[in-house]
N, C-alpha and C positions, 0 to 999 in steps of 0.2 A: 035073444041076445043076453049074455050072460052080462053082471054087473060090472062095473070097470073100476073102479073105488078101490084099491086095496088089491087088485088082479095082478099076476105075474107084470104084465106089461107096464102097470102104472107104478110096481114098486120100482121098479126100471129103471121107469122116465125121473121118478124121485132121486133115486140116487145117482143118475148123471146129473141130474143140475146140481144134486149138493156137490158130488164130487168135482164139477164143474169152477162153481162158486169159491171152493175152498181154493183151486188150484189159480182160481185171477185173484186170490190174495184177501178177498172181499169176505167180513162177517154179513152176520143176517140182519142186523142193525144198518149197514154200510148198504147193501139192496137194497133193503124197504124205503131208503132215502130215495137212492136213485129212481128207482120205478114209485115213488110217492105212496105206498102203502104203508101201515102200519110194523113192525119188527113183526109180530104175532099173526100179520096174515104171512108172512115168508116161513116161520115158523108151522104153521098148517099146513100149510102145501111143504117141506118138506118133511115133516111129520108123516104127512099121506092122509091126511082127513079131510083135504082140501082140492078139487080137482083143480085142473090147468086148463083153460081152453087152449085155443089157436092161437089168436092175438096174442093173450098172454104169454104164452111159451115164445112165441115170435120178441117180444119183446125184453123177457127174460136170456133171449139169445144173443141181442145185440148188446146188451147192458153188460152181462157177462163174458162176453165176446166169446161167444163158442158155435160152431157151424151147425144148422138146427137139423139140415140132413143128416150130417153127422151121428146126431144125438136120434134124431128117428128112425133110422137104417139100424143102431143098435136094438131100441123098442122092438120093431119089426121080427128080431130075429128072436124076440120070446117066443117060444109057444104058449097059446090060449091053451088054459087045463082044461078044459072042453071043447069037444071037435066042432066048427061051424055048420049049423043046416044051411044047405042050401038047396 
């Protein structure tokens, strides 16, 4: 499994939530409150040096209010720059 860190998919996923973020009006100051993190971990994660899990993205969803299928079904439709063994 190729590394996911910085991979077509995760620049992606980074730029819908910033793109996301910016369009509910919300700086990265105004998130990190809301979800109780620090300004500099919202910053990481959309920087891209920072992964998302589940929960997190989940949570990042409703805080932002944006539909998290939405925002996956786009992911999804990257293609991986290496083809999967299976």
């Amino acid at each position: 499994m190729q590394k996911t860190l910085r991979s077509p998919r995760h620049v992606r996923l980074v730029q819908l939530i910033v793109d996301k973020r910016k369009e509910a009006g919300l700086s990265q100051a105004d998130l990190a409150k809301a979800i109780d993190r620090y300004q500099s971990v919202v910053a990481a994660i959309e920087s891209g040096g920072r992964r998302i899990d589940v929960v997190e993205f989940l949570d990042l969803a409703e805080t932002i209010d944006f539909d998290p299928h939405e925002v996956l079904s786009q992911v999804m439709s990257v293609r991986n720059t290496k083809a999967r063994n299976r």
